[in-house]
Each structure stands twice: as structure tokens, then as C-alpha cells.
C-alpha angles and dihedrals in degrees: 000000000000094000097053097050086047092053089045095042106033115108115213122236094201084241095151123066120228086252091061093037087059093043090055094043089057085045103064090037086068091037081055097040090057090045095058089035090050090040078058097058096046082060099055099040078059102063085043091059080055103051100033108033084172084082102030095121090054096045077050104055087050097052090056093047089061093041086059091048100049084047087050084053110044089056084049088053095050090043091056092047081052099056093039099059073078086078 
């Protein structure tokens, strides 16, 4: 909620140069491609807990290792948006 008044209501001081600015904006399109590669995986490791329950406590222990990282990156994706509403 916070989040969205700040984003309507912020003025930007034109604190970043367009170099930075390009910089951050490839940064969140890799940060985005991980998150969809890695969305994939957990897909598929899934389907694996599903097929091979032998090795259901290891697909497991992936799954919530992605599921870390693509939280790690989505807060990294709202913190770069953030910054760059200073452009």
C-alpha cells in the first residue's frame, strides 16, 4: 500500500544518469530471466518428486533453494524499480 502512494506521488531528482539507468534496466531483465528459468526447474523437480519419491528429500531441498533465489530476486527487482523512479 505503501509502496503503491510513494510510486504515484514521488518526484524525481534526475539523480541517475542514462548510463546507470541502462545498466539497472539490464539488470532487472537477467534478474527476470533467472527467475522464469529457475520457475521452470522447480517445475520440473516437481514432477520429479512425483516420479522418483526415492529422492524426494533431495528434489525438495532444491525446490526450496530456487524458491529462495527467486525470492532474493524479486526484492532485488522491486529495489532496482525503486531506485530507478530517480531517473
Amino acid at each position: 500500500m505503501f509502496k503503491d502512494f510513494f510510486i504515484k506521488n514521488f518526484r524525481s531528482n534526475k539523480s541517475i544518469s542514462h548510463e546507470e539507468a541502462e545498466d539497472i534496466k539490464q539488470e532487472i531483465g537477467r534478474l527476470e530471466d533467472d527467475t522464469k528459468l529457475r520457475e521452470a526447474q522447480i517445475i520440473k523437480l516437481q514432477k520429479l518428486v512425483i516420479n522418483d519419491p526415492v529422492h524426494e528429500t533431495r528434489y525438495n531441498k532444491r525446490i526450496q533453494i530456487h524458491f529462495r533465489i527467486i525470492d532474493d530476486n524479486q526484492n532485488r527487482i522491486e529495489e532496482l524499480k525503486m531506485k530507478l523512479l530517480n531517473n
